[in-house]
C-alpha positions as CSV (number, residue, x, y, z in Angstrom):
1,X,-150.4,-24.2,-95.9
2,X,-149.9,-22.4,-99.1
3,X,-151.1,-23.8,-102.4
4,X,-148.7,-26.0,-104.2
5,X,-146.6,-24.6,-107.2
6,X,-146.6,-26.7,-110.3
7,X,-143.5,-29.0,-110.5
8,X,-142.2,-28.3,-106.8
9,X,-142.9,-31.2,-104.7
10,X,-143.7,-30.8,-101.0
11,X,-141.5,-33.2,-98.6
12,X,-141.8,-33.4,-95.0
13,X,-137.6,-32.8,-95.0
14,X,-135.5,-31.9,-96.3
15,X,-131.1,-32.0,-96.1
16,X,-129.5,-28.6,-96.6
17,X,-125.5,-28.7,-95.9
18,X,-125.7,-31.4,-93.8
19,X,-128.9,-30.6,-91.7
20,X,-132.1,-32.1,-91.3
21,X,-134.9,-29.6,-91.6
22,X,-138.4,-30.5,-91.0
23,X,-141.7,-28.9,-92.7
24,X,-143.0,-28.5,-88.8
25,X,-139.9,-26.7,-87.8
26,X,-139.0,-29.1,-85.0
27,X,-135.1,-30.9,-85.3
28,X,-136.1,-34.9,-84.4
29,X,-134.7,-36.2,-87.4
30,X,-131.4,-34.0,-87.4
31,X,-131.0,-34.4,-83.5
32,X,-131.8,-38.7,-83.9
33,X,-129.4,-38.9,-86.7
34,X,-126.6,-36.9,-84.9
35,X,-127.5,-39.3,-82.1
36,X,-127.2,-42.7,-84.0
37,X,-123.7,-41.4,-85.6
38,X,-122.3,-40.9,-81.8
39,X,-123.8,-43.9,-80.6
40,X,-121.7,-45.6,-84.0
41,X,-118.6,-44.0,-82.5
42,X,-119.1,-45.0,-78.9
43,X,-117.9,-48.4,-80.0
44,X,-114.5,-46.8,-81.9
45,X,-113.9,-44.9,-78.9
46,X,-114.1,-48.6,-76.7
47,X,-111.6,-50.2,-79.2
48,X,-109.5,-47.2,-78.6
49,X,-109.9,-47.4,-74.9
50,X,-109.2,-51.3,-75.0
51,X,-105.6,-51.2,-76.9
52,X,-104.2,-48.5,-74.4
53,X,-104.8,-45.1,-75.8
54,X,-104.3,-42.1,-73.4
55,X,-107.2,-39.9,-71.7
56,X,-105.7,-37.7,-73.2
57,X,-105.6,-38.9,-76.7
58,X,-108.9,-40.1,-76.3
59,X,-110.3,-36.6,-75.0
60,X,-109.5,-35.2,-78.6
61,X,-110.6,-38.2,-80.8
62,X,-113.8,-37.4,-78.7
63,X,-113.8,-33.8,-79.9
64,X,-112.8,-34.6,-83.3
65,X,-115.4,-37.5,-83.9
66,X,-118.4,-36.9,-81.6
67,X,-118.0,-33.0,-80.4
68,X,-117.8,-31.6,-84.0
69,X,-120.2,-33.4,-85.2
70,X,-122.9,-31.7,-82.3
71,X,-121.4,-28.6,-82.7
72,X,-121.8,-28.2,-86.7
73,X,-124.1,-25.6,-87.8
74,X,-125.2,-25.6,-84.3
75,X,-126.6,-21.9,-84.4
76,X,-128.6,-23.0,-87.3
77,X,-130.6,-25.4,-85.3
78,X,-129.9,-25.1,-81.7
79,X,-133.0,-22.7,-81.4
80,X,-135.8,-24.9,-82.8
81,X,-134.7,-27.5,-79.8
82,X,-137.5,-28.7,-77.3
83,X,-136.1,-29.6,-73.9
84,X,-136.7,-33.5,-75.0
85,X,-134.3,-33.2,-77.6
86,X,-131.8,-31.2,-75.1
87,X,-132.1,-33.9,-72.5
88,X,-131.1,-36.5,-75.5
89,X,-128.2,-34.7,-76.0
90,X,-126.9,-34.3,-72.6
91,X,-127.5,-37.8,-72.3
92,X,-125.1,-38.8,-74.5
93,X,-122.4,-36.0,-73.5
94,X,-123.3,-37.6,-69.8
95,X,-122.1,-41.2,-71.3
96,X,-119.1,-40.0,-73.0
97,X,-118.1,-38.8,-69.0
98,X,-119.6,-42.1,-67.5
99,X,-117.4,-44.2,-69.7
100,X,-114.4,-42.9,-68.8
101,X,-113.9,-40.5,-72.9
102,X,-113.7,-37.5,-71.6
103,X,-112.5,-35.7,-67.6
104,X,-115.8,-33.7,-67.1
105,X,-119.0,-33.5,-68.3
106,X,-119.8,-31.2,-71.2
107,X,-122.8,-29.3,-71.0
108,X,-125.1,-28.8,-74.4
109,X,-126.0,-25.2,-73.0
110,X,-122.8,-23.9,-72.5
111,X,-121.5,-26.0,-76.0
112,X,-125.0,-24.1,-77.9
113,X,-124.2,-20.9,-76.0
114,X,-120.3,-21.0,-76.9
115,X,-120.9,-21.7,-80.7
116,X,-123.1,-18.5,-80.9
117,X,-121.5,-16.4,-79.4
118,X,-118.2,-17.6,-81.7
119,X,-120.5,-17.3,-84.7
120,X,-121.4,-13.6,-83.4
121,X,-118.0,-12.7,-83.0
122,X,-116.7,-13.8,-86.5
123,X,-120.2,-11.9,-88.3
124,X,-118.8,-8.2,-86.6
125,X,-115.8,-8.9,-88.5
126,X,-115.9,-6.6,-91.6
127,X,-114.6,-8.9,-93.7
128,X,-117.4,-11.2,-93.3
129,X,-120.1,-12.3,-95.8
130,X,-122.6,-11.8,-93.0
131,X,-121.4,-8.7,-91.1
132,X,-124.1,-6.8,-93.3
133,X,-126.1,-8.1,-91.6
134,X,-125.6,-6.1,-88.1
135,X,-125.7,-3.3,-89.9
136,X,-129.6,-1.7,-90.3
């Protein structure tokens, strides 16, 4: 490790914009907390279930409440995933179709594949903070 600077504390994480980075660059605590906040919303999505809403209403609360919250900033962290930490996440896409919440089951891959290629596509935009980026 490098030597500590004077007045800059070390921490083992740290929160940047919502994510949880880790000073061993693996994504536990981001991928646990994402966890516990779907597990939280399993229960609104029973209650919802329970006074009559539609599968098809209840397909996009599932989007809104539980997909966005896996897919945000998911280029940013998707990479540093071990398969553990995949299989966690499938798991819980795997409950949302076992409980009846959504008609198929979503796959993490093809949900971590989709948002970079999206983020890709918006960065060869020329109007785009990063398209820069692509161009050395």
């Amino acid at each position: 490790m490098p030597p500590l600077l004077d007045d800059v504390e070390r921490v083992a994480s740290a929160k940047f914009l919502g994510v949880i980075f880790q000073d061993n660059f693996k994504m536990d605590l981001h991928v646990n907390s994402i966890l516990s906040q779907c597990n939280q919303r399993f229960y609104l999505l029973k209650l919802l279930r329970s006074q009559g809403m539609s599968a098809v209403q209840l397909e996009q609360i599932v989007q809104a409440i539980i997909g966005s919250r896996i897919r945000y900033a998911l280029p940013a962290w998707s990479g540093f995933l071990t398969v553990e930490l995949m299989n966690k996440l499938q798991f819980t896409l795997k409950r949302l179709y076992r409980f009846g919440h959504t008609a198929q089951i979503m796959s993490f891959n093809d949900i971590a594949e989709s948002c970079s290629r999206d983020l890709f596509h918006s960065i060869t935009k020329p109007g785009h903070c990063l398209h820069e980026l692509l161009s050395c």
